[in-house]
N, C-alpha and C positions, 0 to 999 in steps of 0.2 A: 749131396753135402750132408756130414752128418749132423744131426740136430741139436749137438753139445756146441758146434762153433756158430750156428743161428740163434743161439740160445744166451751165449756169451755174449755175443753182439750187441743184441739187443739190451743184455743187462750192463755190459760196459758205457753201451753208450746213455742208459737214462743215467746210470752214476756219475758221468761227466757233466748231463745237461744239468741236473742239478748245483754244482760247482764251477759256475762259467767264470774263465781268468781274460783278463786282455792282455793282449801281448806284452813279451817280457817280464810276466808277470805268471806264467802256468806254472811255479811251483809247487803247486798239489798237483794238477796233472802229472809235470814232470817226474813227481814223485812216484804216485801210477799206475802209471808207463814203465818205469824204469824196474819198479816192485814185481810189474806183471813179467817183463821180460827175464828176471834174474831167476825168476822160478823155471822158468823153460832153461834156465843153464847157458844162457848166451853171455857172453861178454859186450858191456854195454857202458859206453862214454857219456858223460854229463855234462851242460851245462858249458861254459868256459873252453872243454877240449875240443865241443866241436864247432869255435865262432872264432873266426878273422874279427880281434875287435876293433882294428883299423878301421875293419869298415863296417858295422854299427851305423844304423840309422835308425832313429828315432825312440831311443831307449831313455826314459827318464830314472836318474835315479834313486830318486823320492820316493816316489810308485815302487820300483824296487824293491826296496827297502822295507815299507808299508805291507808289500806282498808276502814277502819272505814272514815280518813280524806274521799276519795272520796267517801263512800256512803253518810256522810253528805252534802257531795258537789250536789248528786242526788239526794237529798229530802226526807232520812232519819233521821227521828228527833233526833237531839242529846239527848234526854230523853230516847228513846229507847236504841240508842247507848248504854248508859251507863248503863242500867239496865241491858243488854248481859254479863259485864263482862269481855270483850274483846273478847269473845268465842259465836261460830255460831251455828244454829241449833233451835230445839222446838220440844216440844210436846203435843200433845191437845192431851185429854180424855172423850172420850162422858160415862156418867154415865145414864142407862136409869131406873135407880130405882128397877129393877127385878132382882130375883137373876139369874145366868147363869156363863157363861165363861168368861174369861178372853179373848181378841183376840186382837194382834197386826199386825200394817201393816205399813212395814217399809219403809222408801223413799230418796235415799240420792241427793244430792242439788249440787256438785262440779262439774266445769269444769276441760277441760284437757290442759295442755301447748303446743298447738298447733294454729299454724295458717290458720283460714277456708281459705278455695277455693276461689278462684276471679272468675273460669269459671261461663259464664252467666247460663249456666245449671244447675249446684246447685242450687238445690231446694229453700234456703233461699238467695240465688242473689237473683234467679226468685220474689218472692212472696214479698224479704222486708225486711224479718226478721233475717240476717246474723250477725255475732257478730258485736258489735260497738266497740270491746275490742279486737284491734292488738295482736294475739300473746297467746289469749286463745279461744277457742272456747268449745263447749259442743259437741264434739264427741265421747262420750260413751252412751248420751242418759238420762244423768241423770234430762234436762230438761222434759224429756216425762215421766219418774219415779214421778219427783215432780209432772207433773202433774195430774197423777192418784190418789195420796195418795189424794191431795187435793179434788178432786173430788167423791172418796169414801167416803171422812170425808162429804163433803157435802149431800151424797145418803144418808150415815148413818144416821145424821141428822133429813134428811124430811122423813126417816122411823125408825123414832128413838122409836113408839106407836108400833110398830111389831119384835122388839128386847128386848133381854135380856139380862142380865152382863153388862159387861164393854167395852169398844173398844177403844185401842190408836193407834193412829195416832204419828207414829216417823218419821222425820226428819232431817236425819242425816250429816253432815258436813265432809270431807275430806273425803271420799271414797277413791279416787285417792291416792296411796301412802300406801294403809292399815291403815291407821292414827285414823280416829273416829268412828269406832265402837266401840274398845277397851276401849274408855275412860267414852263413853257415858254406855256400857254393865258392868263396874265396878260403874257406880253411881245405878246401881241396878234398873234401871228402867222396865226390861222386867223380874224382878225376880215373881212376880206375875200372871206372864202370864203363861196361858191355852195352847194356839194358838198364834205362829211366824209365818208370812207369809213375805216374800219379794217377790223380782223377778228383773229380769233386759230383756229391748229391743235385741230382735240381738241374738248375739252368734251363735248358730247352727241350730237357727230355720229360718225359711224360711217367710216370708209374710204369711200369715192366719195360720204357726203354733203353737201349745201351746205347753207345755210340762213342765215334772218336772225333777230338778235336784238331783240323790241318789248316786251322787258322782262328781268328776272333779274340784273341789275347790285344788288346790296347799296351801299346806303351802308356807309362803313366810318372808321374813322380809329384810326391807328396811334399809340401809342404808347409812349416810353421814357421807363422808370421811375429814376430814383439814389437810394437811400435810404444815407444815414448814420447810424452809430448810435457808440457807447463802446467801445473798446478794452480788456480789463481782461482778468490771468491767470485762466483758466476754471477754475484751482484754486485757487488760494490766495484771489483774491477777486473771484467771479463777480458779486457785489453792486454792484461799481461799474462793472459793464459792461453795454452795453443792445445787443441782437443785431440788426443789421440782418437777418441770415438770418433769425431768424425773426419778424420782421416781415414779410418776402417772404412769407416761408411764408406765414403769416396771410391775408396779401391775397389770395394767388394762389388759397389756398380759398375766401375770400371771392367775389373776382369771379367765380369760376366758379358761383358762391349770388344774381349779380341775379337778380330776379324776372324771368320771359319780360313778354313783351307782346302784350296781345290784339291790338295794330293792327296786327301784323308778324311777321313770324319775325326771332330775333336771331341772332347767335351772337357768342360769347367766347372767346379762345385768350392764355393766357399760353406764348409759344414758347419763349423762353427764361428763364432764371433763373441769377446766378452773384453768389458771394458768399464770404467768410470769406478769412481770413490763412495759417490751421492750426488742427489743431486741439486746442491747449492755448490760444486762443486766443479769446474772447470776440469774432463778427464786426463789423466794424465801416463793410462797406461793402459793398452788396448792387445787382443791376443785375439787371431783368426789360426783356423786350422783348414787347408785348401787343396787340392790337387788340379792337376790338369790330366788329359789323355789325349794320346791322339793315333792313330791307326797306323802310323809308323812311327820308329827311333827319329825319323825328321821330322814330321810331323808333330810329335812332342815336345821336341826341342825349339822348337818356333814358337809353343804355348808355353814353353815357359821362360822363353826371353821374353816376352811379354810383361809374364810376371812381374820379374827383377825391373825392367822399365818404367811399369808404372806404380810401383813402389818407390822409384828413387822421385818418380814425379813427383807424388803425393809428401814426399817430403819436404820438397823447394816448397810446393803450393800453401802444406799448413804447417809449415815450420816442425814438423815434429823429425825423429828420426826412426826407421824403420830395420831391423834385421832380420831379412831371410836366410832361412834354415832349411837344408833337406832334408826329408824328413823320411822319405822312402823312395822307393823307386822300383819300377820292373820294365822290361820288354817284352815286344812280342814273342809268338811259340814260335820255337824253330821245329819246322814238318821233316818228318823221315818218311816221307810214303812206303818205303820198302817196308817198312816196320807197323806202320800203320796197317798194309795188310792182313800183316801175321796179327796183331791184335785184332781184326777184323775177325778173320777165321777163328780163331778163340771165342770169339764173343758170339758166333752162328752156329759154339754148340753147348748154350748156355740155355738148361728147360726154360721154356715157358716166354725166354726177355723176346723183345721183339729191336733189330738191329733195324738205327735211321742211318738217315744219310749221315755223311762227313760234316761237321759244323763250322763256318768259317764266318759268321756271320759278326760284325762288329758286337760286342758283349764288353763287360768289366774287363779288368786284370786280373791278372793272379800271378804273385812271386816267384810260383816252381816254373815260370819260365826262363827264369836266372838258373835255375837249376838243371835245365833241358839245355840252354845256351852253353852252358859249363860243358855238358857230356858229352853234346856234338863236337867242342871243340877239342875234347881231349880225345876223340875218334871213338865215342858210346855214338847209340841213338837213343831216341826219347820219345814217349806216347803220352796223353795227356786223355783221360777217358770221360765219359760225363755216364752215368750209372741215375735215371729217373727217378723224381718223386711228383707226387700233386701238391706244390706247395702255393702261399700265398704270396711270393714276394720276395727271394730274398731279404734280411735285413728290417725284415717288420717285426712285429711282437707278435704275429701270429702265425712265424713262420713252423711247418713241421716237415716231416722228408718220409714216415709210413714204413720204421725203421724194419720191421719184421718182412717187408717185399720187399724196401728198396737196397737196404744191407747185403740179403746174401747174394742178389748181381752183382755186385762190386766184388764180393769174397769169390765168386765164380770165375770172375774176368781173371781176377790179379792170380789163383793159386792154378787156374788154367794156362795165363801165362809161365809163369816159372814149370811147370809141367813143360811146357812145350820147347822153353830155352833152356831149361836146366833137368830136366829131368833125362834118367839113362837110355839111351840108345836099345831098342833091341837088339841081340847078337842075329 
């Protein structure tokens, strides 16, 4: 690999980590992204062109709005702004005139709601490049993800005379939440595709290892609760007031009381909860934000009847009334083992990584399963890769990924892959 796209990598991604966006909301990324790729000469859609806004889940937009105002504040030109749509994300497509494959390689762009580390230790104290943005930082890694997609679309590119088909380059918006695969995977963008490729930093691989995922994606579906309840002085007369707080309360014991299930592993998390006025106050407007999982599409679906049940309970019980909202959603990975070899073999002649076994083991979600579901059923197949780091946690404030080892296996796997499906035949 040459050491201008190692090089990039690494400085692409501490300039994202610095600028971490929550989903629906990466109009500076999108910006970019979009900037980085228009210089390679690709043709590249924004925003609005490439989202089913039917189907849209859990886009607020206030936040929005908010976002937009401060990315024009950082030097995104309001012409761009407005040509997005209100909605984040792109996709360039290198066309190299030959006939061949179709091959995508997908890359999602969103921070997490968390706030990084202060210790001097952390790697982006140390070097500089720590979020400037209280209270979100990029501790899943999806800055080191954007950085690769960019950097392949660049490889692709300047060996665009020893390929054939087509190759897109996606960019995807809200990961976090399950949110934007779904929407961008119903504007039908990967329906033409051969070859899905993604991957994510971390998880269970270690520093120099590679590996593919043929199972461990959680069905999952997110989401946001409103409950309203009566207003009334909590002294003089609490009788005619009905407490959305504790109604929360109530539920949020409750769900964490569904019964497991023999066909699956579940899991349940109420993340947040926020509620009341003051407190002489009798609350009168309560907001949880929740998910469930469960190790199959049934399995899920059984957590989250649940849900909706003891939501409508908690409303007979304290008078108040309650509105659930989805808020995201994903499914598990659909496995191509045929394909998963050929990325096997790709990945055993990458210097130095060290290939594990196939990972199938119950783990989080992740959205590009909506988008691997998509390709198998339009007749593509789809890989899903895990490229190592020694991190602390996903989702902590002191997570890091050791961008300079664990970057260029990722850049090796994905520009190895397109080598091997699109790249020309010897005569």
């Amino acid at each position: 690999m040459l050491k201008s796209y190692k090089d990039d990598m690494v400085a692409i991604r501490r300039h994202l980590h610095r600028r971490p966006e929550e989903g629906w909301t990466e109009f500076e990324t999108t910006y970019f992204v979009w900037s980085r790729l228009k210089q390679l000469g690709l043709p590249v859609t924004i925003g609005k062109a490439n989202i089913n806004t039917a189907e849209v889940l859990g886009r607020d937009e206030k936040l929005v709005a908010d976002a937009m105002k401060r990315a024009a504040a950082h030097g995104v030109p309001e012409d761009f702004l407005q040509a997005t749509g209100g909605y984040t994300g792109c996709v360039a497509v290198l066309e190299t005139g030959r006939p061949g494959p179709v091959t995508a390689f997908r890359s999602d762009m969103d921070c997490v709601i968390v706030r990084e580390s202060d210790d001097p230790e952390h790697l982006p104290n140390k070097l500089g490049f720590a979020s400037e943005r209280p209270g979100l930082m990029h501790s899943c890694g999806h800055d080191g993800h954007t950085a690769v997609g960019l950097e392949v679309a660049r490889w692709a590119v300047e060996h665009k005379d020893a390929l054939c088909g087509k190759l897109k380059f996606i960019f995807q918006p809200a990961e976090e939440g399950c949110r934007g695969a779904r929407a961008m995977a119903a504007a039908g963008i990967v329906d033409d595709v051969d070859y899905f490729i993604s991957g994510h930093v971390g998880g269970v691989a270690k520093l120099g290892e590679i590996g593919v995922m043929d199972g461990g994606f959680l069905a999952s579906t997110k989401f946001d609760v409103d409950i309203a309840g009566t207003p009334a002085h909590a002294g003089n007369a609490p009788q005619l007031g009905h407490s959305a707080l504790m109604a929360a309360c109530a539920a949020s014991m409750m769900l964490t009381g569904i019964p497991r299930n023999g066909d699956g592993e579940t899991r349940v998390s109420v993340g947040t909860l926020s509620a009341g006025e003051g407190r002489n106050v009798v609350p009168a407007h309560a907001r949880l934000q929740m998910e469930v999982r469960g190790e199959t599409e049934e399995v899920n679906q059984y957590m989250g009847g649940y849900v909706y049940d003891i939501f409508a309970g908690v409303d007979k019980a304290y008078r108040v009334k309650s509105t659930v909202v989805k808020a995201g959603e994903s499914t598990t990975l659909t496995a191509c083992p045929e394909l998963l070899d050929t990325v096997e073999d790709v990945m055993k002649a990458v210097p130095g990584a060290r290939l594990i076994p196939r990972v199938h083991v119950p783990s989080g979600s992740e959205d590009c399963a909506l988008f691997m579901r998509r390709a198998v059923q339009h007749g593509g197949q789809a890989a899903f890769i895990l490229f190592g780091c020694n991190h602390h946690g996903h989702h902590r404030p002191n997570f890091d990924i050791q961008d300079e080892q664990s970057l260029p296996n990722a850049f090796a796997v994905y520009t190895g892959f397109a080598q091997r499906m699109n790249g020309l035949k010897k005569a």
